[in-house]
Structure formats: C-alpha cells, structure tokens
C-alpha positions in Angstrom: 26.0 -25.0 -8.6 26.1 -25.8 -4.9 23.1 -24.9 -3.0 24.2 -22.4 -0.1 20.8 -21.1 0.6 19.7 -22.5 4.2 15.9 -21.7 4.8 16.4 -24.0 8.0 18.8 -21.4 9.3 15.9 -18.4 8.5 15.9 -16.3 11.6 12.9 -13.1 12.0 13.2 -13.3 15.6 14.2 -9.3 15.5 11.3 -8.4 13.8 8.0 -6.9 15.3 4.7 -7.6 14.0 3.3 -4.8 16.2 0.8 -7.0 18.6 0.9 -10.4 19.7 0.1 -13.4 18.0 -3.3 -13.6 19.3 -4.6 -9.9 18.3 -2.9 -10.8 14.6 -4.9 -14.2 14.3 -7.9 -12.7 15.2 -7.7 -9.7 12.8 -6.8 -12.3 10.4 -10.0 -13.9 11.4 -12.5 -10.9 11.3 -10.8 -10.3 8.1 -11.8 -13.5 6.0 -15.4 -13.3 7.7 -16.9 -10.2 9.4 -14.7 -7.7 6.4 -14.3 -9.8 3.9 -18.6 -11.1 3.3 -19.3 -7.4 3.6 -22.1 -6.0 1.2 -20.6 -3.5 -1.3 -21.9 -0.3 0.4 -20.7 -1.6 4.1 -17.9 1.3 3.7 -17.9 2.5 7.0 -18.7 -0.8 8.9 -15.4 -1.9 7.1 -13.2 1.3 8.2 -14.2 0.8 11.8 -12.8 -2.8 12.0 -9.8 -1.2 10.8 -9.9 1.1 13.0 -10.5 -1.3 15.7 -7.1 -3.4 15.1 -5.3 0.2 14.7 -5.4 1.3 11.3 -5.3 5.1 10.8 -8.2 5.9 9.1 -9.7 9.3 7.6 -13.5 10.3 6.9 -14.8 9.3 3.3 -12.5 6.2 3.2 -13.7 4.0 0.5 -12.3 0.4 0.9 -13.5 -2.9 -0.9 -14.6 -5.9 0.8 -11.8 -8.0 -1.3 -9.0 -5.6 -0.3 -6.3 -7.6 2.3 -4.1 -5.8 5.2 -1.7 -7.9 6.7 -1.5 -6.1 10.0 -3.8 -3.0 10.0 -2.0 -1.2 12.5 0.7 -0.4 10.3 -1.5 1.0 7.8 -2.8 5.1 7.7 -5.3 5.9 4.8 -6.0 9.9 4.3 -9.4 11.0 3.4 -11.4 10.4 1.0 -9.3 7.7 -0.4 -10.3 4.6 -2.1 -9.1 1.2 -2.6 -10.5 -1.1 -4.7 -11.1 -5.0 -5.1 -8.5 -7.5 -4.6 -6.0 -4.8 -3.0 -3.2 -6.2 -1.0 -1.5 -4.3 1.9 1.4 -6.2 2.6 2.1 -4.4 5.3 4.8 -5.4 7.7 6.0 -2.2 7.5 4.3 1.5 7.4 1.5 2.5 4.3 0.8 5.8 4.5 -1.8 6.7 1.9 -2.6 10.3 1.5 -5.8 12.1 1.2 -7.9 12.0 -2.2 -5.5 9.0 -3.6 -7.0 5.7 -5.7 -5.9 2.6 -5.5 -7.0 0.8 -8.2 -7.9 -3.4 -8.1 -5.2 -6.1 -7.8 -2.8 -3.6 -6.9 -0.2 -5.0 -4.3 1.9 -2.8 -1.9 4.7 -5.0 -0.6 6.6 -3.6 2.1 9.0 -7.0 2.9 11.4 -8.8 0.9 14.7 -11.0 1.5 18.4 -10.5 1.2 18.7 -12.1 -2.5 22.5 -13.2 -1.3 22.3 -14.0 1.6 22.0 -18.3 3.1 19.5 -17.1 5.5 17.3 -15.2 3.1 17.1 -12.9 5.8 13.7 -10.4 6.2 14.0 -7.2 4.7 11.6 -4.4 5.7 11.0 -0.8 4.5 7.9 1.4 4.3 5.7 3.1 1.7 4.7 6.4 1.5 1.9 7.5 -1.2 1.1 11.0 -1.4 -1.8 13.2 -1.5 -4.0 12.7 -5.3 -1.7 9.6 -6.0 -3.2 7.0 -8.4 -2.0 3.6 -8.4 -4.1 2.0 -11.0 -4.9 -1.7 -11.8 -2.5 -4.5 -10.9 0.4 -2.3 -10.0 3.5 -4.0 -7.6 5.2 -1.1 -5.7 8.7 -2.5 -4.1 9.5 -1.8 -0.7 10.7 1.5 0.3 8.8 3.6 -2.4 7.6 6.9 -2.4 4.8 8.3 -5.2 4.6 11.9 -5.3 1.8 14.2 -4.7 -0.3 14.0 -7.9 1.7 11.1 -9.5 0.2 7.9 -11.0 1.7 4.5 -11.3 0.5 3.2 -15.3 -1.8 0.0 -15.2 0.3 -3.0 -14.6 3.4 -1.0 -13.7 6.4 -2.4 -11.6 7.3 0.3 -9.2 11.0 0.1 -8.5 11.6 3.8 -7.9 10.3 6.7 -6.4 7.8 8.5 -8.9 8.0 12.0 -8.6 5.2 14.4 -8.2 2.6 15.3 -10.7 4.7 12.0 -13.0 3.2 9.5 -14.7 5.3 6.4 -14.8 4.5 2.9 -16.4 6.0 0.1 -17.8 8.0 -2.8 -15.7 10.1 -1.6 -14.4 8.0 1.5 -14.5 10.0 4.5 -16.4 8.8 8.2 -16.8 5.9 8.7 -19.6 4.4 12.4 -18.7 3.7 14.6 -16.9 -0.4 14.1 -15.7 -1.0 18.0 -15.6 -0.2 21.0 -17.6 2.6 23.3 -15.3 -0.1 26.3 -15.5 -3.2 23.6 -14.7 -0.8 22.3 -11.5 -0.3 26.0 -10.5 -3.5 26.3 -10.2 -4.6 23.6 -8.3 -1.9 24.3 -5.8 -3.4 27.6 -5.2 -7.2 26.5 -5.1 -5.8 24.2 -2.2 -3.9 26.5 -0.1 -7.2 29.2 -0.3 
C-alpha cells in the first residue's frame, strides 16, 4: 500500500500549551527532581508545586511522588482525592477530578490523540471530566473526551472508550457495563446523607 501519511507535513502550530516554553521546561524540570525524589509523606509539599505551575488543587489531596502531569495548569483535583504511583496526566487538555475520587497506580488519562486518516496525523484534543467518588483503579487508559459518573468505577485494567455512567461499574477493553457499585436504596441514601 502506498504510504500517504506525511509526519514532515505535521502542523500543531494552533495548539496552546497554556504558558510558554520556558515555564513548561521548568515544570518539567521541578517535576523529575524537586516532585518526583519526594519522601512518601511529602503530600502537601507536592500539591503546592502544583499549585505553583497552576494546578487547581483541593485540601486533603493525596498525590504520589511517581505520578506525571504534563502541564499542571490544565489539571483541577477535588478534595480529598488521591492518585497513586506511576499515574499519568496527559494533560494537554482539561482533568477535572472531583472530590473523594481514587486514582489507582499506572492509570493513564490521555486527553490527545491524532486524526487516524488523516497525512498530517493532525493533534486531536478533548477533555476529561471524573466525577465526585469516581474510582479509576489500576492500570486503566481513559480515551480523550470521557466523562465517569459520580460514584462510577473503571474495572482494573479497563479501556475507557465511553462515558461510564453514575454509580456503574464498567471493565473490560473496551470497558462494557458489569454492575451497578451500590444498592438503589444504599445510593438513596448516600445522596441524602450528603445533601444534610
């Protein structure tokens, strides 16, 4: 088949990274030194460089010293979150992570891609939104553009090609409904203990 695919002609000139080229090379800098040799406990020294390069991030955040973000400004973590070893926020375009979620090691969240057919394998970005109580849980991929519902959990080594729906438990690549993660009376009540 003849090769029509011309990396040479690759154009992101329209993209933003959302700083200039110095502020990203020095994040990326603190990052593989002042974040990454952290000791274990170092939680807050670790969400105030985040903070410092922009990140949006709440009170009780629990991040691991071996967990990557591409550019921290496009990144908001709710609180009481955690995120664990080896975590990779690919983010060149918005996380949002709600309060109380779990993001379990070797997870990735890839917000950029390429157009599969097109010579220019032109940049594709699109956000992803995880909500309050989510649990993404070990070695998950979650696609561009994906939303996980309140409550919802992505299965252990899932592939996240849709939207997971609130209080769902999906697994499985690609990942596929398995359950529902709590009782309809047991989420009933939960809502209400939370509104009080």
């Amino acid at each position: 088949m003849k090769n029509i695919i011309r990396l040479d002609q690759y154009n992101q000139s329209w993209y933003s990274r959302g700083r200039n080229g110095f502020i990203v090379l020095l994040w990326w800098m603190i990052q593989g030194s002042l974040f990454r040799f952290s000791l274990h406990p170092m939680y807050s020294w670790r969400n105030f460089l985040l903070r410092l390069f922009g990140a949006r991030i709440g009170k009780g955040v629990q991040i691991r010293a071996s967990a990557k973000f591409t550019y921290p400004w496009k990144v908001s973590i709710g609180d009481y979150s955690w995120v664990g070893d080896q975590v990779e926020f690919y983010s060149l375009d918005q996380i949002d992570v709600g309060e109380h979620c779990v993001i379990s090691q070797h997870s990735y969240l890839c917000t950029g891609s390429h157009r599969i057919n097109d010579p220019q394998f032109s940049l594709l970005t699109h956000p992803i939104r995880i909500h309050n109580g989510a649990w993404i849980a070990s070695d998950v991929f979650v696609y561009p553009g994906i939303t996980i519902g309140e409550m919802a959990v992505a299965a252990a080594r899932s592939t996240v090609t849709r939207d997971i729906p609130s209080n769902e438990i999906h697994g499985g690549s690609p990942a596929v409904f398995l359950k529902h993660r709590f009782k309809k009376e047991d989420e009933n009540q939960y809502l209400k203990e939370v509104t009080l």
